[in-house]
C-alpha positions in Angstrom: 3.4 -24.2 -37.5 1.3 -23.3 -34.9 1.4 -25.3 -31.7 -1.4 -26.1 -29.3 -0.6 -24.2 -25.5 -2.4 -26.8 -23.0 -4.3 -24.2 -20.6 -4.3 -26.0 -17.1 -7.5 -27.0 -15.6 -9.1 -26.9 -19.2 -11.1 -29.7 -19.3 -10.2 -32.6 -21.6 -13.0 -32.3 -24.2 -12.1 -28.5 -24.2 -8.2 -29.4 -25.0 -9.4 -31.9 -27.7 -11.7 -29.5 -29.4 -8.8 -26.9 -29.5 -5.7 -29.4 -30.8 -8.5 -29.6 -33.8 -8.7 -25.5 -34.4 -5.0 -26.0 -34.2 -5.1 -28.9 -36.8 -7.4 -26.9 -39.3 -4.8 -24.0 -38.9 -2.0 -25.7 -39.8 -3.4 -27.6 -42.9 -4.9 -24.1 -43.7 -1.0 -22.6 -43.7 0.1 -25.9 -45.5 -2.3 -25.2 -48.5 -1.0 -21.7 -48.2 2.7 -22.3 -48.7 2.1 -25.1 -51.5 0.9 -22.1 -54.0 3.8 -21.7 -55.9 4.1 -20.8 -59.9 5.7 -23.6 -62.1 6.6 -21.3 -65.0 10.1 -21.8 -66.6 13.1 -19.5 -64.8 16.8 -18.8 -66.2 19.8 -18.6 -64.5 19.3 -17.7 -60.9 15.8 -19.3 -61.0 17.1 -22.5 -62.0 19.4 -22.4 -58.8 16.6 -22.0 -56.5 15.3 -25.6 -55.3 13.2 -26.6 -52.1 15.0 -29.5 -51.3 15.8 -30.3 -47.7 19.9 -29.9 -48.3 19.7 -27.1 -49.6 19.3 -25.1 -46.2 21.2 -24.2 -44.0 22.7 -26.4 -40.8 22.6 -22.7 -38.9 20.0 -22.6 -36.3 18.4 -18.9 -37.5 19.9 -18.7 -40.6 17.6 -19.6 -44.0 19.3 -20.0 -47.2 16.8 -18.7 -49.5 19.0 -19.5 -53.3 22.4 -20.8 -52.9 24.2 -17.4 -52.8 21.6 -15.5 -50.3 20.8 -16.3 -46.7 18.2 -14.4 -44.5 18.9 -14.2 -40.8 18.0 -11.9 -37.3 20.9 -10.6 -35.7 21.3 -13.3 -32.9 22.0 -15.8 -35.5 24.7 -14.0 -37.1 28.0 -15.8 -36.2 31.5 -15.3 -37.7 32.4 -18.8 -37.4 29.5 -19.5 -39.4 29.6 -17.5 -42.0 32.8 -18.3 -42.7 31.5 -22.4 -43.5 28.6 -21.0 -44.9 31.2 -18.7 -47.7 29.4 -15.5 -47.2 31.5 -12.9 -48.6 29.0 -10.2 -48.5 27.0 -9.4 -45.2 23.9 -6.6 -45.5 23.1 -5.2 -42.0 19.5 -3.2 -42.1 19.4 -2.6 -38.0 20.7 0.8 -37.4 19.7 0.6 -34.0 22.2 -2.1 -33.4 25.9 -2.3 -33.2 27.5 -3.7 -36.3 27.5 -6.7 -37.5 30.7 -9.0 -36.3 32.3 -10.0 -38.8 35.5 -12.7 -39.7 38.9 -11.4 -40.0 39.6 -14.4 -41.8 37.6 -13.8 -45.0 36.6 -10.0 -44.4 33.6 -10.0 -46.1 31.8 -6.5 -47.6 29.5 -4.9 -45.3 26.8 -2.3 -46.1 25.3 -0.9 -43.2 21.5 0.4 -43.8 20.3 2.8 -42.2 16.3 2.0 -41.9 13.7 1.6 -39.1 11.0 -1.0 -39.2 8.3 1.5 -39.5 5.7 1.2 -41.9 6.6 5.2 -42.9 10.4 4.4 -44.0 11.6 4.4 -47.3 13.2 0.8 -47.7 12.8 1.6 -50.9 15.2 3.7 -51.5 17.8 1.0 -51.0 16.2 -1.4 -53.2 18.2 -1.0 -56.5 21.6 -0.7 -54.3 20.7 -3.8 -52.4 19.3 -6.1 -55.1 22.4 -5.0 -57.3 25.2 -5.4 -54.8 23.8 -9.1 -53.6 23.8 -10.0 -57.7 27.0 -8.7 -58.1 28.3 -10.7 -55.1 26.3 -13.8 -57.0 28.0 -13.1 -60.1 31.2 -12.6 -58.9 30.9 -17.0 -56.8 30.2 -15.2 -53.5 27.2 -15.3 -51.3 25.1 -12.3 -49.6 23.2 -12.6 -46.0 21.0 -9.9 -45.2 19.8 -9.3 -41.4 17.8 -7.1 -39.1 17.0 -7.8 -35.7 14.6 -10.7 -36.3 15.3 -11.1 -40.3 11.0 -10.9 -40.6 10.5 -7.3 -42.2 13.5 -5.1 -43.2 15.7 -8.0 -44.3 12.5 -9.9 -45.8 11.4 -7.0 -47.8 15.3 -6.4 -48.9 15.5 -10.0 -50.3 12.0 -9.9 -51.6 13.2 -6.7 -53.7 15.9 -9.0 -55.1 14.0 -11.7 -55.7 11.5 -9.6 -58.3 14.7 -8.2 -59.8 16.8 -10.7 -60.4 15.0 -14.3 -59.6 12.5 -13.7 -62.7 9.8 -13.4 -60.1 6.5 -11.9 -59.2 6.2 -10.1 -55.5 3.6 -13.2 -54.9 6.2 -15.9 -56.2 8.8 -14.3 -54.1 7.1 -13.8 -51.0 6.0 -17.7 -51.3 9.4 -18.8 -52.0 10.8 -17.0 -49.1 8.5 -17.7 -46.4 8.8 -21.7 -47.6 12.1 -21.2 -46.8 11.6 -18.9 -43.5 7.7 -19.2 -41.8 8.2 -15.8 -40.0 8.3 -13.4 -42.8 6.3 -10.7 -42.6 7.2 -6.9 -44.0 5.1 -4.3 -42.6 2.4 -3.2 -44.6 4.0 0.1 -45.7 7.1 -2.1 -46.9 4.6 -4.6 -48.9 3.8 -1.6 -50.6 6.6 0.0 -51.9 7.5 -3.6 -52.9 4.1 -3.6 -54.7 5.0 -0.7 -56.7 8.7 -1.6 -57.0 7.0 -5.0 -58.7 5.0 -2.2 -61.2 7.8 -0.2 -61.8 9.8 -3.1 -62.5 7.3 -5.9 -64.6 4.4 -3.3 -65.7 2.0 -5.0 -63.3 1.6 -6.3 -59.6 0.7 -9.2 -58.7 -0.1 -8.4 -54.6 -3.3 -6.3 -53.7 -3.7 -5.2 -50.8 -7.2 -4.8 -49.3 -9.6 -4.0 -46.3 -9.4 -6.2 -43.2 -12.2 -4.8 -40.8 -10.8 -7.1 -37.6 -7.7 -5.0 -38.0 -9.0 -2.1 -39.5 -6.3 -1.4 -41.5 -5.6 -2.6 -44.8 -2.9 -5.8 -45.8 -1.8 -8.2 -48.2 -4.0 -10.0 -50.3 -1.4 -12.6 -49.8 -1.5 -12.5 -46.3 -5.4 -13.1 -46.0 -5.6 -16.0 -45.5 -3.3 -16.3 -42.4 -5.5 -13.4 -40.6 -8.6 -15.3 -41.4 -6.9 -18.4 -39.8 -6.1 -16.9 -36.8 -9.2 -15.0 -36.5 -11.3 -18.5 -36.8 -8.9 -19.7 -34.5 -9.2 -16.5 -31.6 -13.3 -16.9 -32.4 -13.3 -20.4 -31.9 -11.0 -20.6 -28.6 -13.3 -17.7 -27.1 -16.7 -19.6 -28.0 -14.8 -22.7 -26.8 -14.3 -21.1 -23.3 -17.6 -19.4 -23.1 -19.2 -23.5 -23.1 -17.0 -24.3 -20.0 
């Protein structure tokens, strides 16, 4: 949610106009979260509710179904993991040390070896990934995946097993998790290998991605309306200012 910055010496009328940019933003990122797909699920997809006990008590860590959590390094704690039951811990952050782990439980570790660049191949660990954190699942255990901020690599690993094994589209998914975790946001090469890891996978995609002249780049279609937000938002603030 975004949250108005006051700007000293701003004058009040000023402040006012901008808590009301900030307002339209946040109903604008309420209306985006709420679009979610109703359509019947099995097994895992039953498990996976939105109720407010069903996350987690960690600061950091979201529980995205009952046997997978999403996290950034700094969250990861033995002591936690150990109440939370994780018996299987995913660490895509090759530039950081490993993961510490509980000697009490001694979960499985898989270390990944993958830079948050838009030119990696995440993709090439999809199918390992999505399988082990099922097999886990199957198995009564619980997965957590982490990178150094658990907004890209991790995201797009869960995402991956999400379309695989949660009966859902790379739209449903990517809604589901960022209900569960605001910050998510793969880079746009690893939105689309998901894309086509979706095609590969259901026959069809459900994400386009297309031309965003501000940026000059393409992104998401799923993403647009965030950028358009803060775009109003940036346009807004600067037109705001200029009437000082």
């Amino acid at each position: 949610m975004q949250e108005l910055i006051t700007i000293p010496n701003l004058p009040a009328g000023t402040q006012k106009k901008l808590r009301s940019i900030v307002d339209d933003i946040n109903n604008i990122s309420q209306s985006v979260l709420a679009e979610t797909n109703d359509t019947n699920r099995k097994d895992l997809e039953c498990q996976i509710q939105t109720k407010l006990e069903d996350h987690t008590p960690y600061p950091g860590i979201s529980r995205l179904t009952p046997s997978l959590y999403l996290c950034g390094a700094a969250a990861v704690v033995p002591a936690h993991l150990d109440k939370l039951g994780v018996s299987c811990v995913v660490n895509v952050a090759p530039e950081l040390p490993d993961t510490p782990l509980s000697s009490v439980t001694n979960p499985l570790y898989l270390r990944i070896n993958a830079q948050d660049r838009a030119g990696v191949n995440l993709a090439a660990h999809f199918e390992e990934v999505a399988d082990l954190i099922e097999e886990v699942r199957l198995s009564g255990g619980c997965s957590l995946v982490h990178c150094v901020a658990g907004v890209s690599r991790s995201a797009s690993l869960c995402l991956a097993y999400l379309i695989k094994y949660g009966g859902m589209s790379l739209r449903e998914a990517y809604t589901h998790v960022q209900s569960r975790r605001p910050q998510v946001r793969p880079n746009s090469g690893f939105f689309q290998q998901l894309r086509q890891y979706e095609q590969d996978l259901r026959g069809s995609c459900s994400v386009e991605m297309i031309y965003f002249a501000s940026l000059d780049k393409e992104i998401p279609d799923i993403l647009e309306p965030e950028y358009r937000a803060m775009e109003d938002f940036y346009q807004r603030y600067r037109t705001s200012l200029k009437k000082r």
